[in-house]
C-alpha positions as semicolon CSV with decimal commas, in nm:
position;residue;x (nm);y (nm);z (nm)
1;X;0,915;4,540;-0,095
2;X;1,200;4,373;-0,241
3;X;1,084;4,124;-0,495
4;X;1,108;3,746;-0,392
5;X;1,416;3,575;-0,534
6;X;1,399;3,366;-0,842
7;X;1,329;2,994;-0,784
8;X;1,297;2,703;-0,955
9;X;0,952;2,715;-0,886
10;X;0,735;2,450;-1,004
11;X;0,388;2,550;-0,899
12;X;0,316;2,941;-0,826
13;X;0,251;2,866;-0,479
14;X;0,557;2,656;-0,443
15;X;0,702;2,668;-0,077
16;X;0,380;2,890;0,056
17;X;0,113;2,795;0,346
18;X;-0,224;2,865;0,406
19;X;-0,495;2,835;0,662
20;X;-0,872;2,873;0,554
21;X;-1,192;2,940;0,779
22;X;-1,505;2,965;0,714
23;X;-1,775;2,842;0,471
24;X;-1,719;2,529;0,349
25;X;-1,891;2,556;0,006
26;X;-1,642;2,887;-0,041
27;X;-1,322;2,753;0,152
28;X;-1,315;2,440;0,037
29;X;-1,257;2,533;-0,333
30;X;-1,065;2,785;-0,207
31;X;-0,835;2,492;-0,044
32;X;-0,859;2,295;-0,342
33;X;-0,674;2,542;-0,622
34;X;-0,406;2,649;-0,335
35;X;-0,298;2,307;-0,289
36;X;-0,321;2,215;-0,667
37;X;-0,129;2,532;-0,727
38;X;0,129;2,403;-0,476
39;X;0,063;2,553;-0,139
40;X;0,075;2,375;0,151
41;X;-0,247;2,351;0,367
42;X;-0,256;2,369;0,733
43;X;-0,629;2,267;0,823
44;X;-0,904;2,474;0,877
45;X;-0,940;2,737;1,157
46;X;-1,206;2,717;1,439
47;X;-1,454;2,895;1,262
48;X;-1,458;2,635;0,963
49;X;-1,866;2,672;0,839
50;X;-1,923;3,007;0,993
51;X;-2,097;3,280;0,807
52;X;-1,714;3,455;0,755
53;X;-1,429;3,304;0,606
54;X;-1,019;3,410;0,627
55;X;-0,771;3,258;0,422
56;X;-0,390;3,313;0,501
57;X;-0,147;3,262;0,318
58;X;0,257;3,331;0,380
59;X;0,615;3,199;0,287
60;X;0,784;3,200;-0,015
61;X;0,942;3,526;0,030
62;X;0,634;3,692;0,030
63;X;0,480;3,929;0,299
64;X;0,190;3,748;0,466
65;X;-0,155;3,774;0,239
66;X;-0,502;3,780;0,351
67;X;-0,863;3,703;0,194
68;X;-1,162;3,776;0,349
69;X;-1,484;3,633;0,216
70;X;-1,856;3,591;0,303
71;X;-2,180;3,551;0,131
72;X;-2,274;3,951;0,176
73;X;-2,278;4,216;0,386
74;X;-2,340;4,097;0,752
75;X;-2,624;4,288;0,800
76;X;-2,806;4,153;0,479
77;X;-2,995;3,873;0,526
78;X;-2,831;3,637;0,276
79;X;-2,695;3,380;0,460
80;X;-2,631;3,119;0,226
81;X;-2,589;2,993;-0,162
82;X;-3,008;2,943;-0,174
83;X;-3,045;3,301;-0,039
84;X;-2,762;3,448;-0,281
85;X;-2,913;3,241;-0,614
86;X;-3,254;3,427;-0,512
87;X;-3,173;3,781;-0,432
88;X;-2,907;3,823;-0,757
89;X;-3,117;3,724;-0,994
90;X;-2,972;3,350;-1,051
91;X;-3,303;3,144;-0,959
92;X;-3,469;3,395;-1,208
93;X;-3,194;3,349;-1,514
94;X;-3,208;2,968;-1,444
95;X;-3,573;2,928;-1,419
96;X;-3,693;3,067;-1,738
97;X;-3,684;2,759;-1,923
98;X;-3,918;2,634;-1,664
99;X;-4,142;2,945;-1,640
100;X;-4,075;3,004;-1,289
101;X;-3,776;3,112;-1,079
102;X;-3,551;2,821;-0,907
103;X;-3,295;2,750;-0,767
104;X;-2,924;2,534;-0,894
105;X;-2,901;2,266;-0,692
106;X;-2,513;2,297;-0,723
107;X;-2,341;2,580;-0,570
108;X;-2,255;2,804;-0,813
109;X;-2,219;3,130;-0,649
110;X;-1,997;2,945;-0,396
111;X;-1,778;2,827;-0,631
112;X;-1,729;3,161;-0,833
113;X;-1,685;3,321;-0,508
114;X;-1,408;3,034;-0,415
115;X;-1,243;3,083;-0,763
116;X;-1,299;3,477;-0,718
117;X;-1,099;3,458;-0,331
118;X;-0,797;3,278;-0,534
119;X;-0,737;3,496;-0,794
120;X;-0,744;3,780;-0,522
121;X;-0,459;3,658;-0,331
122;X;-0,253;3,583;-0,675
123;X;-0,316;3,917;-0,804
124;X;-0,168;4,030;-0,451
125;X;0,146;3,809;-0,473
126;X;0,203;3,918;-0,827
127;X;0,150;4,273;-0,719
128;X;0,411;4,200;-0,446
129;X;0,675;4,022;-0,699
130;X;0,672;4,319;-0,887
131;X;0,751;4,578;-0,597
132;X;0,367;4,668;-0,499
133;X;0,215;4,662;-0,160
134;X;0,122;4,389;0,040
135;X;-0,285;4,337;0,025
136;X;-0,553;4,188;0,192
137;X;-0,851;4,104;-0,039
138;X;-1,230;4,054;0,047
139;X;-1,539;3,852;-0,161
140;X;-1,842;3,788;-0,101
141;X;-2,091;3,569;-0,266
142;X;-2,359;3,831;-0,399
143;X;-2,133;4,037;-0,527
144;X;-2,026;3,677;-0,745
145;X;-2,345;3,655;-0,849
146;X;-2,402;3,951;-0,925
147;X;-2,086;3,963;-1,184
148;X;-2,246;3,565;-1,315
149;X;-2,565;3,778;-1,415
150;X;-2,406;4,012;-1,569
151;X;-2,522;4,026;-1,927
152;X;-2,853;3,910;-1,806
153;X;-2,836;4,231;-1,604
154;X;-2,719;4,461;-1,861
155;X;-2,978;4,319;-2,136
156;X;-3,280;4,395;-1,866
157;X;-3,140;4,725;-1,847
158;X;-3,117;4,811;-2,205
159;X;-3,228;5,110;-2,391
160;X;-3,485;4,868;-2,636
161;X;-3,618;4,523;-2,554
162;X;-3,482;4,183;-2,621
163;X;-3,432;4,087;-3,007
164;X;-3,580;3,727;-2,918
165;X;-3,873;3,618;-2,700
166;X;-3,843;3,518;-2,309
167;X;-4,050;3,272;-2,300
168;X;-4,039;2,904;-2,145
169;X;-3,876;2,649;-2,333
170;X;-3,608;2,447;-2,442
171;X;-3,377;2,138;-2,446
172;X;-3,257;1,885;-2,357
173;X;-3,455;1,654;-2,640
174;X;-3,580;1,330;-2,614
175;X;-3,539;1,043;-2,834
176;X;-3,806;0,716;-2,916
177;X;-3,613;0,496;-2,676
178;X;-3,598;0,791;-2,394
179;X;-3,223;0,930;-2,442
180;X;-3,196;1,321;-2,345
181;X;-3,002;1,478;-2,526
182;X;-2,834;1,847;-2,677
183;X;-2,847;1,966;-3,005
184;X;-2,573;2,195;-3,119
185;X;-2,430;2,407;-3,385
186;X;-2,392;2,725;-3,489
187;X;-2,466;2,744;-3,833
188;X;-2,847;2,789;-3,987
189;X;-2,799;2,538;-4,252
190;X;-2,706;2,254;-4,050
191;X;-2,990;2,337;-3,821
192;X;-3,261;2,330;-4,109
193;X;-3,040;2,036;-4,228
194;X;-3,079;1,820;-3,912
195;X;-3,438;1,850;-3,929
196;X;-3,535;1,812;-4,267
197;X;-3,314;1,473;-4,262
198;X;-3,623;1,376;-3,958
199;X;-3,898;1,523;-4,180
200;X;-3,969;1,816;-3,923
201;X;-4,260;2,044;-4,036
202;X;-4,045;2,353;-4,228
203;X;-4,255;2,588;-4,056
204;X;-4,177;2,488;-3,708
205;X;-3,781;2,479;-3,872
206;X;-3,756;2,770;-3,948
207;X;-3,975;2,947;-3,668
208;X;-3,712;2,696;-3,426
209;X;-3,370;2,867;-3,543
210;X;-3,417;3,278;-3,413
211;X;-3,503;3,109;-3,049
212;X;-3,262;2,819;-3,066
213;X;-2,956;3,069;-3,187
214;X;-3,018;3,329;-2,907
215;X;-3,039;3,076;-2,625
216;X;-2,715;3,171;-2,529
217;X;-2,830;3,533;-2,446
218;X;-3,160;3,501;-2,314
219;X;-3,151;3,144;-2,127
220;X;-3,456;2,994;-2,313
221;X;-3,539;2,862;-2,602
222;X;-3,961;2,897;-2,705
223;X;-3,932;2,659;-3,005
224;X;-4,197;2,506;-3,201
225;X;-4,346;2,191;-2,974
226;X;-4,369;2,042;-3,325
227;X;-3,976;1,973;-3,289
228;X;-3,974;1,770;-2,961
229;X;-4,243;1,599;-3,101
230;X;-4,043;1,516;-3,419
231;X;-3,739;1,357;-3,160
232;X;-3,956;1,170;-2,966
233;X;-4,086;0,950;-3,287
234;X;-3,724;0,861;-3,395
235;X;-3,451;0,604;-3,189
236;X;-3,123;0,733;-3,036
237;X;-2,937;0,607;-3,372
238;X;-3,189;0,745;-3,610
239;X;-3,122;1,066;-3,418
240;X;-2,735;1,046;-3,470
241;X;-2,708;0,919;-3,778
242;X;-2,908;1,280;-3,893
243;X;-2,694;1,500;-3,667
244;X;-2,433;1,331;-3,908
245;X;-2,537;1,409;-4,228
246;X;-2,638;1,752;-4,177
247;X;-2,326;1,850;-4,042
248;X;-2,507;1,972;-3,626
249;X;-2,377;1,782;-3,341
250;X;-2,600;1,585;-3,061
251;X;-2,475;1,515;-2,747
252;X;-2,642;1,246;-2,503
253;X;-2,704;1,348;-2,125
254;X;-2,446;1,175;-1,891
255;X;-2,487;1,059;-1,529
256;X;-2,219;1,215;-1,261
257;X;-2,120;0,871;-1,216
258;X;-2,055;0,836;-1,567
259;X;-1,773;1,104;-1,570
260;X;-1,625;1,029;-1,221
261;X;-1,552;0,665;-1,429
262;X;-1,364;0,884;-1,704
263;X;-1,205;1,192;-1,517
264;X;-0,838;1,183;-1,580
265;X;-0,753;1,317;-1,250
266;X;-0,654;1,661;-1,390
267;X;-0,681;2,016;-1,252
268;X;-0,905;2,277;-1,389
269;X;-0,641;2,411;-1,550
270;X;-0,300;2,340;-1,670
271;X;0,073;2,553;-1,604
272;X;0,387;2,447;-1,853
273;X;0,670;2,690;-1,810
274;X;0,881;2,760;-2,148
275;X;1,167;2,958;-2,218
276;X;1,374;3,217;-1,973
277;X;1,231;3,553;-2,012
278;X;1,141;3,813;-1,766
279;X;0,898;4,105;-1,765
280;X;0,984;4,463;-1,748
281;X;0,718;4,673;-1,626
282;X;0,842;4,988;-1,545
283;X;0,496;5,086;-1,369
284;X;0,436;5,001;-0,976
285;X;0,165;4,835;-0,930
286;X;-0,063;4,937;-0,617
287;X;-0,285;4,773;-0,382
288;X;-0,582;4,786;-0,554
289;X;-0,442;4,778;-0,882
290;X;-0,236;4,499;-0,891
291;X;-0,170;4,445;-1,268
292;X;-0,103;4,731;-1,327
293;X;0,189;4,809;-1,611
294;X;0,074;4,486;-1,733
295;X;-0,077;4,424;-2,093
296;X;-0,323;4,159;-2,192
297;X;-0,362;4,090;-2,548
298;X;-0,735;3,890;-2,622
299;X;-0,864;3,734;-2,875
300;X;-1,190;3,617;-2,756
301;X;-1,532;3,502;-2,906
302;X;-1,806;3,535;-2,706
303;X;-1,780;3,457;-2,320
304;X;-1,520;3,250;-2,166
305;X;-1,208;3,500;-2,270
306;X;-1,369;3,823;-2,303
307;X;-1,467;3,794;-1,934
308;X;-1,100;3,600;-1,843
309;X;-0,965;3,957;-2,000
310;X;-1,246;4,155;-1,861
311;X;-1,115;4,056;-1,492
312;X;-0,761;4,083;-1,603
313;X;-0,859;4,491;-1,660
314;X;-1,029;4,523;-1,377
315;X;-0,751;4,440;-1,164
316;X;-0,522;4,717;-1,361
317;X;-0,376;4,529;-1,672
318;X;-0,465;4,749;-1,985
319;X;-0,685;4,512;-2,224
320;X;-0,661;4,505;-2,569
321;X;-0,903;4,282;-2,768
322;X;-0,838;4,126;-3,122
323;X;-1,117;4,253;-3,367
324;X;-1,209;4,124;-3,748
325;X;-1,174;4,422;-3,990
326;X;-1,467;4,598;-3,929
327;X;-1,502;4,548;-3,571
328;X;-1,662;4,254;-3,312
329;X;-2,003;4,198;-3,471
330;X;-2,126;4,102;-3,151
331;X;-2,106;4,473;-3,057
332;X;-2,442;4,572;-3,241
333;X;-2,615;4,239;-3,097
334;X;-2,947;4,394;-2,912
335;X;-3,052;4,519;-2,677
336;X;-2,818;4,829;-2,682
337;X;-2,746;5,109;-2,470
338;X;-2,623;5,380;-2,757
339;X;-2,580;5,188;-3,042
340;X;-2,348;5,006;-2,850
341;X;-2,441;4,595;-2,722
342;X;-2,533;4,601;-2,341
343;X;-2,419;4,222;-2,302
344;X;-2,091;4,299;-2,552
345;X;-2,028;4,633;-2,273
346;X;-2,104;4,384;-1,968
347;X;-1,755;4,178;-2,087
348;X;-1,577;4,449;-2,230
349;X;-1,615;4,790;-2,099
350;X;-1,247;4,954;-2,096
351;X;-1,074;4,744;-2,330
352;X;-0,868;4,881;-2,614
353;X;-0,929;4,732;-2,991
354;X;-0,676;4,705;-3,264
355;X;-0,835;4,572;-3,612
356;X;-0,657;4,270;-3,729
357;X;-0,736;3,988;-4,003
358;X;-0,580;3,715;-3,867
359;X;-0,620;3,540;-4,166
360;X;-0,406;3,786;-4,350
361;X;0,032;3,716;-4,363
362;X;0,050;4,053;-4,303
363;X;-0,183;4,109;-3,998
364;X;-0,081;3,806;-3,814
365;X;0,291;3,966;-3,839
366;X;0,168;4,300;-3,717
367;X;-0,004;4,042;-3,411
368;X;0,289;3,920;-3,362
369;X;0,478;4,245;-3,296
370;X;0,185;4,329;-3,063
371;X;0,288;3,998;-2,871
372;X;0,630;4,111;-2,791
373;X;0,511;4,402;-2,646
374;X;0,245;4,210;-2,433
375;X;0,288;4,051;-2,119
376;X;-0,008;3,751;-2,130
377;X;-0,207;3,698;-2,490
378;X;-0,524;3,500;-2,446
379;X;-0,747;3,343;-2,685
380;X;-1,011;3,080;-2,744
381;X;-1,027;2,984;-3,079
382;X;-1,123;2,663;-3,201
383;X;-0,871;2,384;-3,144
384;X;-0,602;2,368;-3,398
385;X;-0,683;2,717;-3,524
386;X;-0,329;2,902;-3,330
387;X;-0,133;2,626;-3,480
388;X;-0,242;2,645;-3,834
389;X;-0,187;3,061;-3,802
390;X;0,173;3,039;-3,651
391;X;0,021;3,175;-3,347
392;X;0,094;2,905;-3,113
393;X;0,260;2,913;-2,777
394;X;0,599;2,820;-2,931
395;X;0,539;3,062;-3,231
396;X;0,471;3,378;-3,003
397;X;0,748;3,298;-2,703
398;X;1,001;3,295;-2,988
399;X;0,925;3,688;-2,997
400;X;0,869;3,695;-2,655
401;X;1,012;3,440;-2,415
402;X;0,860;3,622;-2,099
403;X;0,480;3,579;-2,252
404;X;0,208;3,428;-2,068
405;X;-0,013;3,241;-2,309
406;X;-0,324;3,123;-2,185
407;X;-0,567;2,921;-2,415
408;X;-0,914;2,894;-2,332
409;X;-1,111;2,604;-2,461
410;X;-1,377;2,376;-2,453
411;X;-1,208;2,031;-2,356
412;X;-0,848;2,119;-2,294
413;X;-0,773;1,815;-2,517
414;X;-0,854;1,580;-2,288
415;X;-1,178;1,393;-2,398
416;X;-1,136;1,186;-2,738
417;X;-1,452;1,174;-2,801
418;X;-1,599;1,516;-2,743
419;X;-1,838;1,730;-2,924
420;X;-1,842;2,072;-2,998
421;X;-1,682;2,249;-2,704
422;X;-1,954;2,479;-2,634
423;X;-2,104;2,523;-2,295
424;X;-2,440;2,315;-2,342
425;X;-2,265;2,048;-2,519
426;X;-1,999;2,021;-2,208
427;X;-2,288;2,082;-1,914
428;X;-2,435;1,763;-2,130
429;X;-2,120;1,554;-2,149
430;X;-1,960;1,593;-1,822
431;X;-2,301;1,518;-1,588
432;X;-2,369;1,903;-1,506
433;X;-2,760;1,839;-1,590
434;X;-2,792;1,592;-1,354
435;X;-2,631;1,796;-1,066
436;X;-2,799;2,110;-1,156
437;X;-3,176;1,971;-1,083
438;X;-3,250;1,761;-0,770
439;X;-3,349;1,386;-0,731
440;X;-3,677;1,343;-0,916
441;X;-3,648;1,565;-1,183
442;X;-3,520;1,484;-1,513
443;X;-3,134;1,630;-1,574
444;X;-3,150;1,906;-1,792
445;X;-2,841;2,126;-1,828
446;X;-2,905;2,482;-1,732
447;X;-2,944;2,767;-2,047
448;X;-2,820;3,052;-1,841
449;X;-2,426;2,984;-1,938
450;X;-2,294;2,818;-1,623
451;X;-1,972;2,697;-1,749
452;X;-1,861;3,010;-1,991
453;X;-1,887;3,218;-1,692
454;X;-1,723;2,983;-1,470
455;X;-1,483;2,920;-1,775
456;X;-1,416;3,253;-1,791
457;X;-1,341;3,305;-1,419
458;X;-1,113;2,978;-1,433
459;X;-0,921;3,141;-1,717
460;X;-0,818;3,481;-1,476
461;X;-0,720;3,250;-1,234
462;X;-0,511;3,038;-1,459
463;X;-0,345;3,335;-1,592
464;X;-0,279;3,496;-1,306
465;X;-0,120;3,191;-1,162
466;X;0,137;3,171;-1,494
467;X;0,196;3,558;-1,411
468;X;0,339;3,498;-1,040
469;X;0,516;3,133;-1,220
470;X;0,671;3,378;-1,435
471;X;0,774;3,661;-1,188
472;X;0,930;3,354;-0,943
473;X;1,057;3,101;-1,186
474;X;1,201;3,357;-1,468
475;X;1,013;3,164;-1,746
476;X;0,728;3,227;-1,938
477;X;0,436;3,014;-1,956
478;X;0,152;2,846;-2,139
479;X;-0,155;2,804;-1,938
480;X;-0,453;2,601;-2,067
481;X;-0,845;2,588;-1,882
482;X;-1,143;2,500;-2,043
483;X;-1,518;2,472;-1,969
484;X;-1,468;2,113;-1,902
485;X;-1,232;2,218;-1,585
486;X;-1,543;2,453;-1,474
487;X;-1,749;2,190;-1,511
488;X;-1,602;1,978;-1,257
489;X;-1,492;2,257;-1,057
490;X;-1,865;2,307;-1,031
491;X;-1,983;1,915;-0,970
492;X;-1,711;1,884;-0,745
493;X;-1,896;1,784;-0,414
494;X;-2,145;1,587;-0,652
495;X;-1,867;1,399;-0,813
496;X;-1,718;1,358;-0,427
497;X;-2,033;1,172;-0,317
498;X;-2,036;0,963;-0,624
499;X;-1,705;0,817;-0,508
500;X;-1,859;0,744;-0,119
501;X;-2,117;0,580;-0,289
502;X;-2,398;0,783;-0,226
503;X;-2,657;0,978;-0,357
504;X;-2,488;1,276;-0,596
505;X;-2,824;1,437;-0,609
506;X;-2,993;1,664;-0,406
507;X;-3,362;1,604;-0,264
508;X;-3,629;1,628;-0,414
509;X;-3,767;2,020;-0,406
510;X;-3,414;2,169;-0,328
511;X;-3,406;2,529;-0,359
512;X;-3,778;2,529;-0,466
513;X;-3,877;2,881;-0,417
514;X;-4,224;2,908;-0,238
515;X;-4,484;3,125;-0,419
516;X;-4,672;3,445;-0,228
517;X;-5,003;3,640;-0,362
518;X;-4,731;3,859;-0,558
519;X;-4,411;3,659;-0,628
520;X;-4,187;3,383;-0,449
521;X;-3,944;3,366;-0,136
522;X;-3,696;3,175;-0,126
523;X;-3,555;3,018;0,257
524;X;-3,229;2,950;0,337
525;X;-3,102;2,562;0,280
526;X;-3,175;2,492;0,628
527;X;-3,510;2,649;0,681
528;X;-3,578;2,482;0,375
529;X;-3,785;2,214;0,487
530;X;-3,992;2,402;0,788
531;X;-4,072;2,704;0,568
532;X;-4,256;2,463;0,377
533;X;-4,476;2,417;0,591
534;X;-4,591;2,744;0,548
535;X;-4,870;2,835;0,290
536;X;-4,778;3,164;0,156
537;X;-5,004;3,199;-0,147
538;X;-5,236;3,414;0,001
539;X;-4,984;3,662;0,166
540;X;-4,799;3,921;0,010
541;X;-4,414;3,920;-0,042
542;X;-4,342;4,103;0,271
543;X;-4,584;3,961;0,458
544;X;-4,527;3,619;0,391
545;X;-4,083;3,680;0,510
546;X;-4,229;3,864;0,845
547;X;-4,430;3,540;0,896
548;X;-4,114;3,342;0,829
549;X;-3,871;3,537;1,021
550;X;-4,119;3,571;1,319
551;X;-4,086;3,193;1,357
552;X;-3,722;3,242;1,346
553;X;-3,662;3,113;0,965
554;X;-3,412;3,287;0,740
555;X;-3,573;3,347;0,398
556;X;-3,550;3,591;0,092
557;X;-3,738;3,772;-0,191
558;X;-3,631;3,570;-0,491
559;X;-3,578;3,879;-0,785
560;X;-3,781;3,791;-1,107
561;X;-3,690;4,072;-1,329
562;X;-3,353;4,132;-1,280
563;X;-3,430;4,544;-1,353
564;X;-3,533;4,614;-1,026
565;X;-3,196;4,484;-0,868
566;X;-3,121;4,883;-0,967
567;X;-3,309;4,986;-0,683
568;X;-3,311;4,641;-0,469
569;X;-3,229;4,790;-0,098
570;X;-3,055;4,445;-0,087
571;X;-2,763;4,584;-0,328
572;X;-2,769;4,963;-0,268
573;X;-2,562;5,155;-0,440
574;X;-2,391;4,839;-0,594
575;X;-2,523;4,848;-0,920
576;X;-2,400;5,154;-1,178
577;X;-2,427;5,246;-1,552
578;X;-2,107;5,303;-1,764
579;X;-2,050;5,610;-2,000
580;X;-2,306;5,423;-2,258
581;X;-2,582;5,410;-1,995
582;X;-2,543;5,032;-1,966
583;X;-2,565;4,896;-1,648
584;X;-2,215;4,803;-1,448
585;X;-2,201;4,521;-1,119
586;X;-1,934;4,582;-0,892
587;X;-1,581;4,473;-0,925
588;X;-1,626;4,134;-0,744
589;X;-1,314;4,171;-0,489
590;X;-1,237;4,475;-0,256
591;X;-0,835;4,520;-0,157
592;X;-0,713;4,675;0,114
């Protein structure tokens, strides 16, 4: 097709309409970014809470696009986000803190799946402004979950076991005068620090740091009992005032309510067009390949903008990722599948790497040239850190007006107060603990890493919404998300009934799986409460869902080693390995 015209486009979706059907807990995020990224709605279609939801969307110039999205297949029998969180492996990741599979009483797989439907449908429209096909994109919600496992996944399916125990345990802490609280920081010495400054036992300090430092990878964190014992003989103050001196960060648990008082009214992401400058691809993109001709250059730690970039490729841009001399560390972090890092291969499979010390004159200029051959560069380095390197936005569109530069951080600047951006410290700060666990439960932010994941899937959407502002407005772009935006992309409904007043918590046993002789089931939300009626201890697994489903209830074997989703009939043929034997989820959108 011809491209659309040049506009002076504010929002990527300026002068577009859509109508959405369907599920509310995937629609209605799916509403909310189109209409913050300027589309006009047009209500929701008949089938608004069915088991299958459409978006359309048309106008601007474009041909008309089309998204197609439901929890799974139609013949599975996940029905819903409690069904999805058990059969993936998400009640399993969540629960091992706990010892026991459960379920997130927010709905995450919903709301990856809702972010997953919109960056669909802008991959399509930028594959359309730059000559490609028209496309109609489908989701589904295990397939989401599947991709928010990911690492978990790959690590189960290593070559060698896990370099730290899985075993149940973990924060939040708890102070003398009852304040929960995170404990964060990355560095060994402040760790031992922190705890020497309370008198900890040095044993239990030392035996603390292994488990405490791989949280991040294995969701738990089997410390000594000797340190919550130290925190719960010293006040709130006491508490801070040792975080201070020893250089670690603490972070109180706050209420929902608490951050609907402070929330600035912002997006979950932010688009500020900069100078003229157009792209010029010589390579059509196709349908299911929409990016492709397009180069993303990362420079990501860890999570949130490897796996930004690791969509990117997936949807045909050609990655290349930022390495220290010597190479990512994180690549030899076990377990491995041939030397290589199954959770490093899990975010960064197919991605080029070019060598560069950034802290160097010399290799920053060489980065630089690699910018103005790039169409989007991507980072998340600590705040400040582009800046002080002459990296910045207005450093790099100087070489290359048509660049898309995406920044993914912690807080997006907008909290004065915040701690370290990481994703504990932010589930902590923003209320996620309390939404995560139902009433009657102390909050406790999750350990499997809700919002770098979600953070991650926020930043592909927010820089594929700069790529069609730059393709329609003739500008490039800086575009900013953080883990705070996933955060209350996530809480959103919570947050909602904070404002009405009511209750943001769910009841008490939501998504509770129900044990069997030989492992747990898990009902759908609304069988929830007569399935419980139901004792299933004494039946088998499949005995105790043909009991269920004879009395007409909708219910699910909740996976507890997330190894056997290889050969779970539930996903067949779904799950692959890559060229390093690690194993591969599906891409987590279909075109057509």
């Amino acid at each position: 097709m011809t491209s659309p015209p040049t506009t002076r486009t504010v929002g990527p979706l300026d002068t577009l309409r859509f109508r959405t059907s369907g599920p509310e807990e995937i629609t209605g995020v799916v509403d909310e970014h189109l209409r913050l990224l300027g589309a006009e709605g047009e209500g929701h279609g008949p089938a608004d809470g069915g088991p299958a939801g459409r978006i359309a969307l048309s106008g601007g110039g474009f041909r008309p696009a089309q998204a197609h999205t439901a929890w799974a297949d139609p013949a599975s029998a996940l029905t819903d986000e409690a069904t999805v969180q058990a059969a993936v492996g998400i009640m399993a990741v969540h629960g091992r803190r706990d010892g026991r599979p459960r379920g997130l009483a927010a709905d995450y797989a919903a709301t990856a799946t809702g972010v997953l439907t919109v960056q669909g449908l802008l991959a399509g429209l930028v594959g359309q402004a730059r000559g490609g096909p028209a496309a109609q994109v489908t989701t589904r919600a295990d397939r989401a979950g599947l991709l928010a496992v990911s690492q978990y996944l790959a690590a189960a399916g290593a070559e060698e076991a896990e370099a730290a125990e899985l075993a149940p345990g973990g924060p939040p802490f708890t102070s003398a005068d009852g304040v929960l609280f995170e404990l964060e920081t990355l560095d060994p010495g402040a760790w031992a620090a922190f705890w020497r400054e309370l008198e900890a036992p040095a044993e239990a300090i030392r035996a603390g740091w292994r488990p405490f430092q791989f949280r991040y990878a294995t969701a738990c964190a089997p410390f000594p009992q000797a340190l919550h014992t130290v925190t719960l003989a010293h006040p709130w103050e006491r508490l801070r005032r040792a975080a201070d001196a020893s250089g670690a960060e603490v972070c109180a648990l706050r209420a929902l309510a608490d951050r609907v008082a402070e929330h600035d009214g912002a997006g979950p992401w932010a688009l500020s067009p900069m100078r003229p400058g157009r792209s010029d691809s010589a390579q059509a993109p196709s349908a299911d390949r929409p990016l492709a001709g397009l180069t993303v250059l990362e420079a990501g730690r860890r999570i949130q903008a490897p796996l930004a970039a690791h969509l990117l490729g997936l949807l045909g841009a050609e990655v290349v990722r930022i390495e220290p001399p010597g190479g990512d560390p994180l690549r030899g972090m076990p377990p491995t599948c041939s030397g290589t890092s199954a959770r490093w291969l899990a975010l960064n499979r197919g991605k080029k790497a070019v060598e560069i010390d950034i802290k160097a004159a010399a290799d920053r200029r060489r980065l630089r040239e690699l910018a103005a051959e790039a169409d989007v560069f991507l980072h998340n380095w600590a705040p400040g850190k582009a800046a002080e390197l002459g990296l910045d936005a207005d450093d790099l569109a100087a070489v290359n007006p048509a660049l898309v530069y995406a920044y993914t951080s912690g807080w997006a600047d907008r909290l004065a107060d915040a701690p370290l951006g990481t994703d504990f410290m932010v589930q902590a700060r923003t209320g996620t603990g309390e939404a995560a666990r139902p009433e009657g439960e102390p909050p406790a932010p999750s350990l499997m890493t809700l919002l770098d994941v979600l953070g991650g899937l926020l930043g592909a959407e927010a820089v594929l919404a700069g790529l069609l502002l730059r393709e329609r407005s003739g500008h490039g772009v800086r575009v900013d998300s953080s883990l705070l935006g996933a955060a209350d992309t996530l809480t959103a409904p919570a947050l909602r009934r904070v404002r009405q007043g009511r209750n943001p918590r769910r009841p008490a046993g939501f998504r509770h799986p129900l044990p069997t002789a030989d492992g747990w089931v898990a009902p759908s939300d609304a069988c929830a409460a007569a399935a419980g009626a139901y004792d299933l201890r004494e039946l088998r697994t499949e005995d105790a869902l043909d009991l269920l489903r004879g009395h007409g209830l909708t219910a699910t074997r909740v996976t507890t080693d997330l190894s056997d989703l290889h050969h779970d009939p539930r996903f067949a043929g779904s799950i692959s390995r890559d060229a390093h034997g690690a194993p591969a989820v599906p891409d987590p959108w279909s075109f057509a």
